[in-house]
N, C-alpha and C positions, 0 to 999 in steps of 0.2 A: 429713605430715598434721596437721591441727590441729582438736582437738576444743574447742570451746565449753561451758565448765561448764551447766547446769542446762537450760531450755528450750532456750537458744542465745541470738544476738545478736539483740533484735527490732531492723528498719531501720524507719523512717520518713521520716528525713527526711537529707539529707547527712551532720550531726552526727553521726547513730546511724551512718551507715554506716562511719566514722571511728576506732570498735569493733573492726573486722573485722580487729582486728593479724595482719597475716603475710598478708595478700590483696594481688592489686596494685589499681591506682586503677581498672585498665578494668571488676575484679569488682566495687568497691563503684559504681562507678556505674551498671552494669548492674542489681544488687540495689535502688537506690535506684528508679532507673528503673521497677523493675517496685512498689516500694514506693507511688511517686508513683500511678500507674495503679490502684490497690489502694485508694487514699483516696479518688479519683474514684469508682470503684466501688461504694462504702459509703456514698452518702447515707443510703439505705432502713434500715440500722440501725447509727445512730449509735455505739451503745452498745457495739459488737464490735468488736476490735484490727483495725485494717485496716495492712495492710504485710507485710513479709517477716523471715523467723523464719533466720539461718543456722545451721545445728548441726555442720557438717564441712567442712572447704576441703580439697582439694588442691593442691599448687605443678605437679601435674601436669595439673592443666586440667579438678577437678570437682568439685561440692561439691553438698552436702544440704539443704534447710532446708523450710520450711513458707511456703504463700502463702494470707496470708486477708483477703477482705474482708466480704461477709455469710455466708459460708460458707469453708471449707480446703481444700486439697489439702497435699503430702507432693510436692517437687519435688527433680527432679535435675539440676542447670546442668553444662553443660562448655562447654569454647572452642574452635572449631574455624573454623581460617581468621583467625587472631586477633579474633573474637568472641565476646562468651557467649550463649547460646541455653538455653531451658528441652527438655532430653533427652527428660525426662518428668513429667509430674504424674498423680499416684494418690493414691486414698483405700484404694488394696490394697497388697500388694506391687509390687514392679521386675517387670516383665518380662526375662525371660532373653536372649531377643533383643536387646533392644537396651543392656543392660549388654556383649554383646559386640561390640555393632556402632560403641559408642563406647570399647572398649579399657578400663572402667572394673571393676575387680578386684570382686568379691563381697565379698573382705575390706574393702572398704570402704562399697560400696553396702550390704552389708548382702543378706537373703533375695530368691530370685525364683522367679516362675514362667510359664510356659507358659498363653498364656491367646490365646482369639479372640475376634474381632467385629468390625465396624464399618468395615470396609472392605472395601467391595464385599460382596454381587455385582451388587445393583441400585442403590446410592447411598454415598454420602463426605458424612458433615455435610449429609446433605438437598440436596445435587446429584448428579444422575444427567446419563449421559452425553447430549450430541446435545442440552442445554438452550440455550436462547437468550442472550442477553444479560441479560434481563430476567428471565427466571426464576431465572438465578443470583443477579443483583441483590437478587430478591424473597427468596429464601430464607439474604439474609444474606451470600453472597459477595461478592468484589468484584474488578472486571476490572482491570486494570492500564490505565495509559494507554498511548495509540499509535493508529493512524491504520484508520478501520475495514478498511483493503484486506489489514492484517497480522496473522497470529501473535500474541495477546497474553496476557501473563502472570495468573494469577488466585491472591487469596490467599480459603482457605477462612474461612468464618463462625468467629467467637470464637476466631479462630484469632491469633499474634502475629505479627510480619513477622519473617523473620528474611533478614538481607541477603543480598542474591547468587542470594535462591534465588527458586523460584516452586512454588505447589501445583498447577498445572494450567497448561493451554492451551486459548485460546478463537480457532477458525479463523473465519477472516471469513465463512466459505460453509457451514460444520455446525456450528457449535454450541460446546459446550463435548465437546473428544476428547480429553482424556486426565486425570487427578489423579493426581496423585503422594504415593503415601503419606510421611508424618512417620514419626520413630522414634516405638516405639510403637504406630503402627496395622498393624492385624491383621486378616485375612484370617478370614472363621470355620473356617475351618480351623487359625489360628494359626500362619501364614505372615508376616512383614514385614521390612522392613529388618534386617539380620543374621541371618536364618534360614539356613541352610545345604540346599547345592543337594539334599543327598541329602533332605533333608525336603521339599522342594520338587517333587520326582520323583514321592517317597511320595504324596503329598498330592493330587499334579493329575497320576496317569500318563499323561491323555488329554491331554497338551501335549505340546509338541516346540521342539528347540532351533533359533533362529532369529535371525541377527547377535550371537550372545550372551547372548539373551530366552531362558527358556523360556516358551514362550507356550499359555496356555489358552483355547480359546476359551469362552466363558460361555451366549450368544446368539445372534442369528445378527447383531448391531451391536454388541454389544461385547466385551474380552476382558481374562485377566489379562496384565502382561509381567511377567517377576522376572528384571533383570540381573545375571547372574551374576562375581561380580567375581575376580580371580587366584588367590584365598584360598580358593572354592570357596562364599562365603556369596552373599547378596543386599546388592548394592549401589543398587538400585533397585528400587520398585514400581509399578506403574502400573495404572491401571482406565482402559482407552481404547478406542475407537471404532475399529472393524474396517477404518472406511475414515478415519482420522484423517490429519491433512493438516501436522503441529504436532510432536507430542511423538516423541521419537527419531526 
């Protein structure tokens, strides 16, 4: 582990990111990268550090640091799939869940807690299920490309792309059927990626296990799924559409 004296490394620009002794080249270009987008961001007040702040690295695949442009968050990187992805950003502490769901020690992340919201039961980022094309459009999402007759992938509002994956499914005949939660988002019951099945039982008794899902139903068109993965946590979440044509 490598700790950065005082605030940490601020990045801006390549140079800075060059700082980062004992990182390899895919994390300083990933921190640049989000550095770059960070100075885009910061027209509106000139006068406030825009870029990324690192204060911990691991050679294990996680590190700490701050992202600000007219305003902060307090972000958690790891690499998974040989890429880095933003874990989580808070202006609180870590959530519990998802320090376990990415293998990352507390001795390192530092405090956490148990917290809900924002995920589900009637919308994700201001889309809710069975929306059209245009009403995800309108509130900020964005469909993936592909040919109207298929399946197509959607990444959420203000949200980053991160490769390989997708936040949802938009079927050519209903709508948008299913969002897939991020680490970090949380069910108001404070259920999400890495929660564990027995909380999961606790939480939604009126579900039942199903290809692996324990599946809640919410509505009578939509429901929760939380894929249960070998380990006995949640390896998947989903807010999808009773009659979804798309997602699992």
């Amino acid at each position: 582990m490598i700790t950065y004296s005082g605030i940490g490394v601020e990045v801006v620009t390549d140079a800075d990111a060059q700082k980062l002794v004992g990182t390899t080249p895919a994390f300083q270009a990933y921190v640049t990268d989000v550095a770059r987008k960070m100075n885009a961001n910061g027209t509106d007040c000139p006068d406030a550090f825009h870029g990324v702040t690192v204060q911990k690295y691991s050679t294990a695949g996680y590190a700490v640091g701050g992202v600000n442009d007219c305003g902060g968050y307090a972000a958690l990187w790891v690499t998974r799939d040989g890429q880095w992805q933003e874990a989580s950003g808070t202006q609180d502490v870590w959530d519990c869940d998802v320090l376990h769901y990415f293998d990352i020690p507390r001795s390192f992340a530092g405090d956490c807690a148990n917290t809900g919201g924002g995920f589900g039961p009637a919308a994700v980022s201001g889309l809710r299920i069975h929306m059209d094309k245009a009403a995800v459009m309108a509130a900020g999402g964005t469909v993936e490309a592909g040919t109207a007759d298929q399946c197509r992938g959607l990444l959420l509002p203000d949200m980053p792309r991160v490769a390989n994956q997708t936040d949802g499914w938009m079927s050519p005949t209903k709508g948008l059927v299913g969002i897939s939660a991020r680490p970090g988002m949380l069910t108001p019951e404070g259920i999400g990626l890495g929660s564990t099945r027995a909380a999961v039982e606790h939480e939604y008794p009126q579900g039942h296990l199903e290809n692996g899902y324990w599946v809640v139903p919410l509505t009578a068109t939509s429901e929760y799924e939380f894929g249960i993965e070998a380990d006995g946590t949640v390896g998947e979440a989903l807010l999808a559409a009773t009659d979804q044509d798309c997602a699992r």
